[in-house]
N, C-alpha and C positions, 0 to 999 in steps of 0.2 A: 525496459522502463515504461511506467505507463503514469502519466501527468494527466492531474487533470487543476482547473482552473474554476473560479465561480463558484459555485454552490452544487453539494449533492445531498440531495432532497428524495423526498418522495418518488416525486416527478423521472430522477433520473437515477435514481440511486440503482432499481437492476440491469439495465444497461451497462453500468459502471461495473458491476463488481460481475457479471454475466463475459465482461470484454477481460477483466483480469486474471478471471479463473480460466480462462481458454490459454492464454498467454503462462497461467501457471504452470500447464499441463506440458508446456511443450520449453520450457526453461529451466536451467538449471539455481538462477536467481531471479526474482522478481521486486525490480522498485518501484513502491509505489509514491510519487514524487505531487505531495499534496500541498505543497510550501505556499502554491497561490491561492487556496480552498480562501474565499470570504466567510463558507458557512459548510455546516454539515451537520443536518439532523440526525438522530439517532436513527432511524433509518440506512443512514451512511456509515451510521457505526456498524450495524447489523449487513451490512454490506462487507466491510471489512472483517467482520469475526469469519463471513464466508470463503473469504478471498484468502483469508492466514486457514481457515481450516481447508483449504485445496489444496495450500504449498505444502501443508504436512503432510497429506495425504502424497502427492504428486514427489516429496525430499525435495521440492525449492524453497531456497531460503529466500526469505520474505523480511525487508524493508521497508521502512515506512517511512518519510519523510515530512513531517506533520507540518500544518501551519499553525498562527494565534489558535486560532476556531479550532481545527482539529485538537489540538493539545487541550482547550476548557471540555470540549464533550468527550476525551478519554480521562482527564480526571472524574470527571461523575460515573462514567461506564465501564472505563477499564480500571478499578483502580489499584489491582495487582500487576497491571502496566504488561499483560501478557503480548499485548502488540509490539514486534519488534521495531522500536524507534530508532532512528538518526536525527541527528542535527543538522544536516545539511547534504543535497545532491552529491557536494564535491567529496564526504565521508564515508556516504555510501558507496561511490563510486570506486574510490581508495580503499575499501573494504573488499572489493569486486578483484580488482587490480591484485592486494596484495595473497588471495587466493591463489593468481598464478593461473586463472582461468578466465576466458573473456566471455563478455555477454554477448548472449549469440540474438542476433537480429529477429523482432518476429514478425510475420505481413498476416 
């Protein structure tokens, strides 16, 4: 799982999606748990079309966990909703769970 909090902007956005396609590559699932984002430019969006085009490449299934903010900029961006959404960490998680396969640690 990889959470992030605040804002991803410009500023931080390849950082962000630079640290989640690492994490793609070596996972069998990837959540991306954005439920505290206050903000995310279209930059973060473009961030995220990278991070979901690595899990396909990589066969990890890819989660998304949107907050307010994330959910208004994938209505204008995404709006055949190709990003895989949840409603909540604890869904995602449960979706993990009923796999039958655990999420394996990444450092």
């Amino acid at each position: 799982m990889v959470a992030a909090d605040g804002e991803i902007d410009a500023a931080n956005a390849a950082p962000f999606a630079d640290y989640a396609r690492r994490c793609a590559d070596c996972c069998e699932w990837l959540i991306l748990d954005l439920a505290e984002l206050a903000f995310i430019g279209t930059v973060g969006f473009t961030a995220l079309q990278s991070v979901s085009a690595r899990c396909a490449a990589a066969q990890t299934r890819l989660m998304v966990v949107p907050s307010p903010a994330v959910t208004s900029v994938l209505r204008i961006c995404d709006p055949q909703s190709r990003l895989p959404l949840v409603p909540s960490l604890a869904d995602a998680l449960a979706d993990v769970q009923k796999s039958g396969r655990p999420l394996r640690a990444v450092t």
